[in-house]
N, C-alpha and C positions, 0 to 999 in steps of 0.2 A: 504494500500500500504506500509507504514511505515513500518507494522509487516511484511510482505512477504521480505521486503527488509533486516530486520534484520534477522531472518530466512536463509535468503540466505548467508548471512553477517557470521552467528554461521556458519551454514555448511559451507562455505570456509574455514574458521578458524579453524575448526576440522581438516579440511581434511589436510588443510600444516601442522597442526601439528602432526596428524599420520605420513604425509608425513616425515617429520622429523623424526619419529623414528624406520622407520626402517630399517631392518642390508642390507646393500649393498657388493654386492661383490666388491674390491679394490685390490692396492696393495701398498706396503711397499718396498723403497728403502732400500737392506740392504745391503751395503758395496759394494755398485756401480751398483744392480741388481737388479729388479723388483721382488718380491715375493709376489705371491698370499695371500691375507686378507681378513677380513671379519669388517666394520665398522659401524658406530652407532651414530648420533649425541644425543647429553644430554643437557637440560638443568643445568646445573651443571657449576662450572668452572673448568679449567683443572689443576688447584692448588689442589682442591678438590680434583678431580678425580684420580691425581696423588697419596697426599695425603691418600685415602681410598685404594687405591689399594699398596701403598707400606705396610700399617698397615697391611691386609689383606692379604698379603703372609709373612709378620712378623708371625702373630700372627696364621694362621691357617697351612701354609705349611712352618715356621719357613726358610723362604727365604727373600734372600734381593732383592728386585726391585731397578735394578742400569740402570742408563742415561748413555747412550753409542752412541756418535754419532748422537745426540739430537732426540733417542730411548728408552722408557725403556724397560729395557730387565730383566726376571727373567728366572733362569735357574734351570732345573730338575724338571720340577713341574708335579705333577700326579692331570689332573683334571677328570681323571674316574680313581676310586680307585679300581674298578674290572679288568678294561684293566693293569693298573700299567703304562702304557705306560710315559715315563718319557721325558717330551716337554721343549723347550724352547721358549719362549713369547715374542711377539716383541709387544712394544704400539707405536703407533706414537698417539700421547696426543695433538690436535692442536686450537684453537678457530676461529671460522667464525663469521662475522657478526661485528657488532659492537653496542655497551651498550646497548638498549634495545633489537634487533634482535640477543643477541648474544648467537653460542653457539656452545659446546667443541663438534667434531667428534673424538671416539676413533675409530682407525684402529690395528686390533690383529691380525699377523701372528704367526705362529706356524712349531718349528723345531722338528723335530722328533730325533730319536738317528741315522737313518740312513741319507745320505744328502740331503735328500729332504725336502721341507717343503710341510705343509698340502695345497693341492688345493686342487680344483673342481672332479677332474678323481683319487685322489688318497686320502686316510686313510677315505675313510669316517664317523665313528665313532666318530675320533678323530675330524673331523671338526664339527661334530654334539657336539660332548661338547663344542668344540667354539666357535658356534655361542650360545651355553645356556649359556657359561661364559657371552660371552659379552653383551647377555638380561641380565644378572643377576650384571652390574655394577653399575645402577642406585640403586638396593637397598644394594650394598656393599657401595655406597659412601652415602646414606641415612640413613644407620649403622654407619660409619664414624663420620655423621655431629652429628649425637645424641650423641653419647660417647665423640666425643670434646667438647659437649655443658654438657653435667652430665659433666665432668671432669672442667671446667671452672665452673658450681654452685657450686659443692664440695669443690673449693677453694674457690668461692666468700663467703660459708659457716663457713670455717677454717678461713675466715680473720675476716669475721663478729661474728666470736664466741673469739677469740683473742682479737678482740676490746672489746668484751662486758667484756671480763676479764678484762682487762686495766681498760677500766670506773668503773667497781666493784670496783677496785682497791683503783681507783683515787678517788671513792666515799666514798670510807668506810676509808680514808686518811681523806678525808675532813669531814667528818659525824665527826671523833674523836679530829680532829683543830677542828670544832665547838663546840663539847661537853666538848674540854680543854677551851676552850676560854668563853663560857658558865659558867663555874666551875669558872676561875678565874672572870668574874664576878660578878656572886652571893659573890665572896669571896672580893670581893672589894666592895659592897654593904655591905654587913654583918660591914665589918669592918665601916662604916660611922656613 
């Protein structure tokens, strides 16, 4: 009975947490108006998430992810390189739950160059890359977390190797106080 019960136990537990991940249609209040989105809860935190996605349009579409309206917003970004089509990104970046239950929903709408944004009945292409973006931000901010953690050993490396120089330092200081001090003495025995 025990096993059956645990059994049942994994499978509910599975299933909230697929449940959990995945993409919902929503919307995004932007400057007083309901715009169609598309969302996603993470286990992640939304400092991270934040984090990984402002690097990530730094460093690949050399954009800045700016907070507007407590949104982040990046603008001109081409996420299909064949269409070109050049978008503007809406995150609403928010946390649910609390300390163990917790966890960040990103919601991403999307402006086109003309004044619509991306929904359901219109650009479908361009909504198909973003609902692939925002599959693809658990391993953007999973990319994130490793490069901040290389980049924190690297230093912890340059401090611990500046230290070893120090103590060589302060060793080979003291190794020649000893081997002066030694000398005088032998040279104060000698003399007795």
């Amino acid at each position: 009975m025990k096993k059956v019960l645990s059994f049942l136990g994994l499978v509910l537990l599975t299933n909230i947490a697929l449940a959990q991940q995945a993409i919902t249609e929503t919307t995004i209040n932007i400057k007083g108006e309901d715009k169609p989105a598309v969302s996603k809860d993470f286990n992640e935190t939304a400092r991270d998430i934040a984090d990984a996605l402002t690097d990530y349009f730094k460093t690949s579409e050399n954009k800045k992810l700016r907070k507007r309206s407590g949104l982040y917003v990046v603008q001109e970004v081409k996420l299909d390189k064949v269409t070109g089509d050049d978008l503007d990104l809406y995150f609403n970046i928010e946390v649910k739950g609390r300390k163990k239950d917790k966890t960040t929903t990103v919601a991403l709408a999307a402006h086109t160059s003309s004044p619509q944004f991306v929904g359901e009945s219109t650009h479908v292409k361009i909504k198909q890359n973003i609902v692939a973006f925002i599959e693809r931000i658990q391993d953007i901010t999973t990319t994130y977390q490793k490069k901040v953690e290389a980049e924190r050993l690297q230093k912890e490396a340059e401090e611990a190797k500046r230290e070893k120089e120090r103590l060589e330092k302060k060793a080979a200081k003291q190794a020649a106080k000893a081997a002066k001090m030694e000398k005088a003495a032998n040279e104060a025995k000698a003399n007795l």
